[in-house]
N, C-alpha and C positions, 0 to 999 in steps of 0.2 A: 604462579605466573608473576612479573616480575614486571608492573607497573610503571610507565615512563614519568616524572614528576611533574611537568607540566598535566597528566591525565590524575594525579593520586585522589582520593577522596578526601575531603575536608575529616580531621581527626574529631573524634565522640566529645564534644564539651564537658569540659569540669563541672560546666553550672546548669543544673538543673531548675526549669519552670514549674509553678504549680498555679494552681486553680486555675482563676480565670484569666492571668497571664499565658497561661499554658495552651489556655481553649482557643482563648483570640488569636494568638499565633495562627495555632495549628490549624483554624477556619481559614483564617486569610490566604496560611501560603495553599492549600492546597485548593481554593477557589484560583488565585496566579498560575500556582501550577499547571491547573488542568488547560486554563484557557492559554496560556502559555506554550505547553507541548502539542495540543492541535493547533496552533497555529504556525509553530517551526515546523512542524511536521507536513502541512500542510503546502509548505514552501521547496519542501522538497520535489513534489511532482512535478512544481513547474520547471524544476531543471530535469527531468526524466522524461516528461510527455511533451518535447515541443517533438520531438520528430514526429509524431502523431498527426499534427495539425501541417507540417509541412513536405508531407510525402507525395504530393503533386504539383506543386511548383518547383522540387527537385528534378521528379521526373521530366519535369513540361522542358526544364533549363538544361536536361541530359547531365545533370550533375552527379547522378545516381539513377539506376533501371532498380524495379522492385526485387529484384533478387539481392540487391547490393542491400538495401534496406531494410530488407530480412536479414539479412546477415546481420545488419548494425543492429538494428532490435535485439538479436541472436548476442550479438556482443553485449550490449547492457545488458539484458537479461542475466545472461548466464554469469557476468560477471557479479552482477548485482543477486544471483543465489547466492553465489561462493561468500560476498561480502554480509552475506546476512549471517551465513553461520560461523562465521569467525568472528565478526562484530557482533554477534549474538554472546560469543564465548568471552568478551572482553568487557560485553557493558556489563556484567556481573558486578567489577572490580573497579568502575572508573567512575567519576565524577559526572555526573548527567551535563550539565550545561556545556564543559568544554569540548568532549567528544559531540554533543551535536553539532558546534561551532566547527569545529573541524570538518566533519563529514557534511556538512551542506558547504561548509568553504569551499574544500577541494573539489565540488559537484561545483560549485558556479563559475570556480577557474575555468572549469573545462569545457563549459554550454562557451563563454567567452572565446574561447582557444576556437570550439565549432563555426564560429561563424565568424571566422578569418580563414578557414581552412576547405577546399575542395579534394583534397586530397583521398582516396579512400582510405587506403592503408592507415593515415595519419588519424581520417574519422574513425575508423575500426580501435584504433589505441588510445584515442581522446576517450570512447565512448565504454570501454573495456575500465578504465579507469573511473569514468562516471557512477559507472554500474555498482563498481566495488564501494565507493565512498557513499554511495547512496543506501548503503547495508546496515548504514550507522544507523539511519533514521528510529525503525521503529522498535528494533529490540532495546533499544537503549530510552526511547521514551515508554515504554511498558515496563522496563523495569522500575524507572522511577515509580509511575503509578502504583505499581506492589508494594513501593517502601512509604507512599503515603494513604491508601483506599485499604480499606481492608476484602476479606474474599467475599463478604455479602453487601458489599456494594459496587463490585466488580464489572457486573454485566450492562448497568448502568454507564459507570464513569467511562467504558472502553467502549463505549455505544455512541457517547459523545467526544469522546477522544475520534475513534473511527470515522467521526463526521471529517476529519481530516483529507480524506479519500475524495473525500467529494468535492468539499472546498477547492481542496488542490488542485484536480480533474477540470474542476466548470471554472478557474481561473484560468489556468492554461488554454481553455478551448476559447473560452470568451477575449480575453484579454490579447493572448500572444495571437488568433488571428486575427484581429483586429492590428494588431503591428505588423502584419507578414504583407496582409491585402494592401495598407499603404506604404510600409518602408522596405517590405521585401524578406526574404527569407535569412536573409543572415541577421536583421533584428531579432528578427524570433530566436536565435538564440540569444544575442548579447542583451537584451532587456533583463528576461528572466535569471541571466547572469549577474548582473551588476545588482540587480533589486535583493538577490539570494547573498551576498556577499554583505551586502547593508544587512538582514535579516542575522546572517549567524552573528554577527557583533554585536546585536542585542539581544542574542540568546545568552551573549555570557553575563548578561548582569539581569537579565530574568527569569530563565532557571533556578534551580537552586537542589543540594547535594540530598542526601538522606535527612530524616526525620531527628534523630539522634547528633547530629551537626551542629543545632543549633538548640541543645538544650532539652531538645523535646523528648518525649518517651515514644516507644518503636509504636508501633500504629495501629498493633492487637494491645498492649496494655492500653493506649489511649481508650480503645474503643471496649474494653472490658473485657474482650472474646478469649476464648481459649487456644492456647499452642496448638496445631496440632500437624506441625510440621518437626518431622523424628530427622530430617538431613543432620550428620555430623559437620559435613563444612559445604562449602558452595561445590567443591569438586565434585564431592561424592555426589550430590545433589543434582549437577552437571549430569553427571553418567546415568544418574535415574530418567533423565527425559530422553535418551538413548535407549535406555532397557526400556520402554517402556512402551506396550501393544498399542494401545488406544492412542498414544502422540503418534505413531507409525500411519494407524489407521487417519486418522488426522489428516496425517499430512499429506498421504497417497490423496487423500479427498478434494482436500485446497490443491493442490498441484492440477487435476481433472478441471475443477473448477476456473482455476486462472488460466488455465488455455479459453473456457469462454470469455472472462474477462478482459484477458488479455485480445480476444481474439476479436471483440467487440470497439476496447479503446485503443489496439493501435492501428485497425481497417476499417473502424466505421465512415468516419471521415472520408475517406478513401472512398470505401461503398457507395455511399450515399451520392457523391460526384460523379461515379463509374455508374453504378447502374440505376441509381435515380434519378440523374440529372439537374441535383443541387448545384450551387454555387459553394465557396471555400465558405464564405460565413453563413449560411443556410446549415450545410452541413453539420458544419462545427456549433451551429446553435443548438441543432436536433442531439448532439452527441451531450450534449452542457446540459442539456436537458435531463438527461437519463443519469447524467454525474449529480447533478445538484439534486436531485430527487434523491440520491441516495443519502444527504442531510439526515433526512426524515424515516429513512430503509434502518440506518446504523444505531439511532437513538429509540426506535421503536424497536426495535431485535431485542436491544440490552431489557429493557421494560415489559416486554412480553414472558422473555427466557428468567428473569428475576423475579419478577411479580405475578404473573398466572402458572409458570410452570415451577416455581418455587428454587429457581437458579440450575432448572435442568436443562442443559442446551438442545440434545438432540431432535424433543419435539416441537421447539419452534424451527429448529434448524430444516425440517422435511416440510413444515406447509412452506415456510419461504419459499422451499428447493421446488415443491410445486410449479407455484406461482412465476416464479422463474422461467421455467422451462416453457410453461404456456404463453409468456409474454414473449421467448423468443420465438416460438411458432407463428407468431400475429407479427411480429415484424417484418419476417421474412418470407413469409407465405399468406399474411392474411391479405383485406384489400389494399392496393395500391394509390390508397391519398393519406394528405399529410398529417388531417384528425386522426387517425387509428396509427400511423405511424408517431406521433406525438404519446397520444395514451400507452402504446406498449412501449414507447421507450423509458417514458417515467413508471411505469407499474416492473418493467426491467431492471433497470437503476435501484428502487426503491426495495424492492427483495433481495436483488444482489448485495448490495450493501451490508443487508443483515448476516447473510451467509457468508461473506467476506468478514465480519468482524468474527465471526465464531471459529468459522473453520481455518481462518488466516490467524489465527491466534490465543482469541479468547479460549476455548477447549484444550487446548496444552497447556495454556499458562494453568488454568482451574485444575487439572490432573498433575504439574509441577509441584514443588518444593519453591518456596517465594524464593529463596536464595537463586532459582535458577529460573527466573522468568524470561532474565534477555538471553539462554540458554533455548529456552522451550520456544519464544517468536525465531529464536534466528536459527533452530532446525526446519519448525516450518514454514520458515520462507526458503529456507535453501532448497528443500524440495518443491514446493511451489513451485520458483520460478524456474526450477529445470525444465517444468511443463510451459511454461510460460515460454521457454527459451524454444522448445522442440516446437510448439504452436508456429511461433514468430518465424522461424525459416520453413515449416511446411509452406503454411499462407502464401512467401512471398515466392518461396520456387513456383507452387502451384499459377498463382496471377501472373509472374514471370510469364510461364511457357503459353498462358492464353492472352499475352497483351499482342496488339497488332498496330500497325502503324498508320494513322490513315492518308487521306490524299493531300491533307493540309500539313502534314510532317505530326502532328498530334497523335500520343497514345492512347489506345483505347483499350480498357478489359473484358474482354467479351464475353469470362466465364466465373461466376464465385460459388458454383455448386458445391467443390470440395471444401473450403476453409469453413461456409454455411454449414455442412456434414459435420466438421474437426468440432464449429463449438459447441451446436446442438448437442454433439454427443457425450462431448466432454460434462455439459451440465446434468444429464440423466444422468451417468456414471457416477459423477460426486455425490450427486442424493442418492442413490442407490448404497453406496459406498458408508455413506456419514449416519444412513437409517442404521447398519451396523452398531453403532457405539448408542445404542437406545436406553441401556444400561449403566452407562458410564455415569460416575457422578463428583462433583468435585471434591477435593483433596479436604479444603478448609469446608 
């Protein structure tokens, strides 16, 4: 494949470091590094999740009916599959810092573009376009991570890399409605725009390329460990996370899974107004709740799955998947006040997160070939978010055909029995699914 030049990777250094020039480097960037790609990464959801937090003052303003907004979901999403496995297929071979700059660039153009526009048609191709540049994001930060962590401290550093999710989630929820409630919904896009466009210009001078770039040695000789990666090139290595059962089983899992995910953060909000009778920042507080908790969900997984199961994922991955499923039983069925809906949204939040780091990636990347890490996130996010995609427009036809109008001109949804069914079931299915791969174990 046949690299654009503004994308090419910096060339292998002539000059070679040793000792303790070598160490101190290699400590330093990869402490910048980490805190560096979660937090570009982390910048990304805020140009992905504001429609989340403004899907009722659309409604309220007739700028959109929830079927329309299913759709538009349905168009990120699915666009933002497609963009994961082909930006999955490209951050192999490119430069980390500038392809993230780019791909949250082109994402904050178009949150800006959103909130000058009423048009659907025009929102459906804004948001189509969002979806894809938004693909960039995490395969291309996971790869970097491969070319500086080695595979026994993986479960870890993607644990607090994955705190990204959350970050990103309980800014969006907190911050943009807090701009929607005073300056109205078309802020809600242009802030997270304009903040995101500042962001990727200083991803390019704080990132930084592969390990070998700058003199260093690749990051198994650094760390002593043994090869034990047989890929002959990145291709071949490509087509291995294709061939390959347990990335399949994978992904079918995270895919099941992201319809609850998904089905939680783009209608929680939403729920919460419709059938609890929150306010927009009440709501959006309850939902920031269950994000920021996940902080603590994604850096306890890594340390659980590394350190008590000795880097085996599947058995931290089934008590999470448990605990998971029980919290969303109490959410939605258990009592009706605001203490037991707070605890099961953070006991929600905080397991998902783990299950999210594993099954959304860490498990394919660990069965990969390192040459093909942004290969392995950007198949399983491709399928993911198909489920993510199919979720987002059942939800919104289903709310659709039960919304009614009432005497003050106001919509009301008078039924969420079936998308309540889509995620619940969705989350059984993936543990059911993910207990299969019990036996899997990583590559390195």
């Amino acid at each position: 494949m046949r690299v654009p030049a503004f994308l090419q990777p910096l060339p292998e250094s002539a000059h070679r470091l040793e000792a303790a020039a070598r160490d101190t480097l290699y400590r330093a960037t990869r402490t910048r590094l980490l805190v560096g790609l979660t937090l570009v990464y982390a910048f990304f959801y805020t140009t992905r999740g504001v429609l989340d937090v403004v899907k009722k003052p659309l409604i309220d303003a007739n700028v959109y009916d929830a079927d329309q907004l299913g759709t538009l979901g349905t168009c990120l999403l699915g666009a933002y599959a497609v963009g994961k496995l082909l930006n999955g297929f490209v951050a192999d071979r490119v430069r980390v810092s500038r392809f993230l700059a780019l791909g949250l660039g082109v994402s904050a153009v178009m949150n800006i573009l959103m909130g000058f526009s009423t048009l659907y048609l025009a929102a459906c191709a804004l948001w189509l376009v969002n979806g894809y540049s938004q693909g960039v994001g995490a395969a291309t930060s996971v790869r970097s991570l491969t070319q500086w962590f080695s595979g026994r401290e993986r479960g870890r550093v993607y644990g607090v890399w994955s705190a990204a999710h959350s970050l990103g989630e309980g800014a969006t929820l907190i911050v943009t409605a807090t701009i929607v409630v005073h300056l109205g919904w078309r802020a809600g896009f242009l802030a997270p725009g304009i903040a995101c466009l500042v962001v990727a210009i200083a991803a390019l001078f704080v990132l930084r390329d592969r390990p070998q770039a700058y003199g260093l040695p690749e990051i198994h000789d650094w760390k002593g460990e043994a090869h034990t990666d047989t890929a002959t090139s990145t291709w071949a290595a490509q087509l291995d996370v294709i061939r390959s059962p347990a990335v399949w089983i994978c992904a079918l899992s995270s895919a099941l899974m992201f319809v609850t995910r998904y089905g939680v953060k783009s209608w929680g909000v939403l729920y919460l107004q419709e059938a609890r009778g929150y306010s927009l920042p009440s709501a959006t507080a309850f939902i920031a709740m269950n994000a920021l908790s996940g902080l603590f969900g994604a850096v306890a997984y890594g340390f659980v799955s590394d350190l008590w199961f000795k880097g085996r994922r599947p058995p931290a991955t089934l008590l999470f998947g448990v605990v998971e499923v029980l919290a969303l039983v109490v959410m939605f069925f258990g009592p009706r006040n605001s203490t037991v809906l707070t605890v099961a949204l953070i006991v929600y939040g905080f397991s998902l997160s783990g299950i999210l780091a594993v099954l959304g990636g860490l498990l394919a990347v660990d069965v990969s070939s390192k040459r093909a890490a942004g290969m392995a996130m950007g198949f399983i996010g491709f399928i993911s978010y198909l489920g993510a995609a199919v979720q987002e427009k059942l939800s919104g036809r289903f709310l659709n055909a039960h919304t009614v109008v009432m005497a003050d001109g106001t919509k009301h949804i008078q039924d969420w029995s079936g998308p309540i069914a889509l995620w619940i079931g969705g989350s059984i299915a993936s543990a059911l699914l993910a207990a299969t791969l019990w036996h899997v174990k990583p590559r390195e």
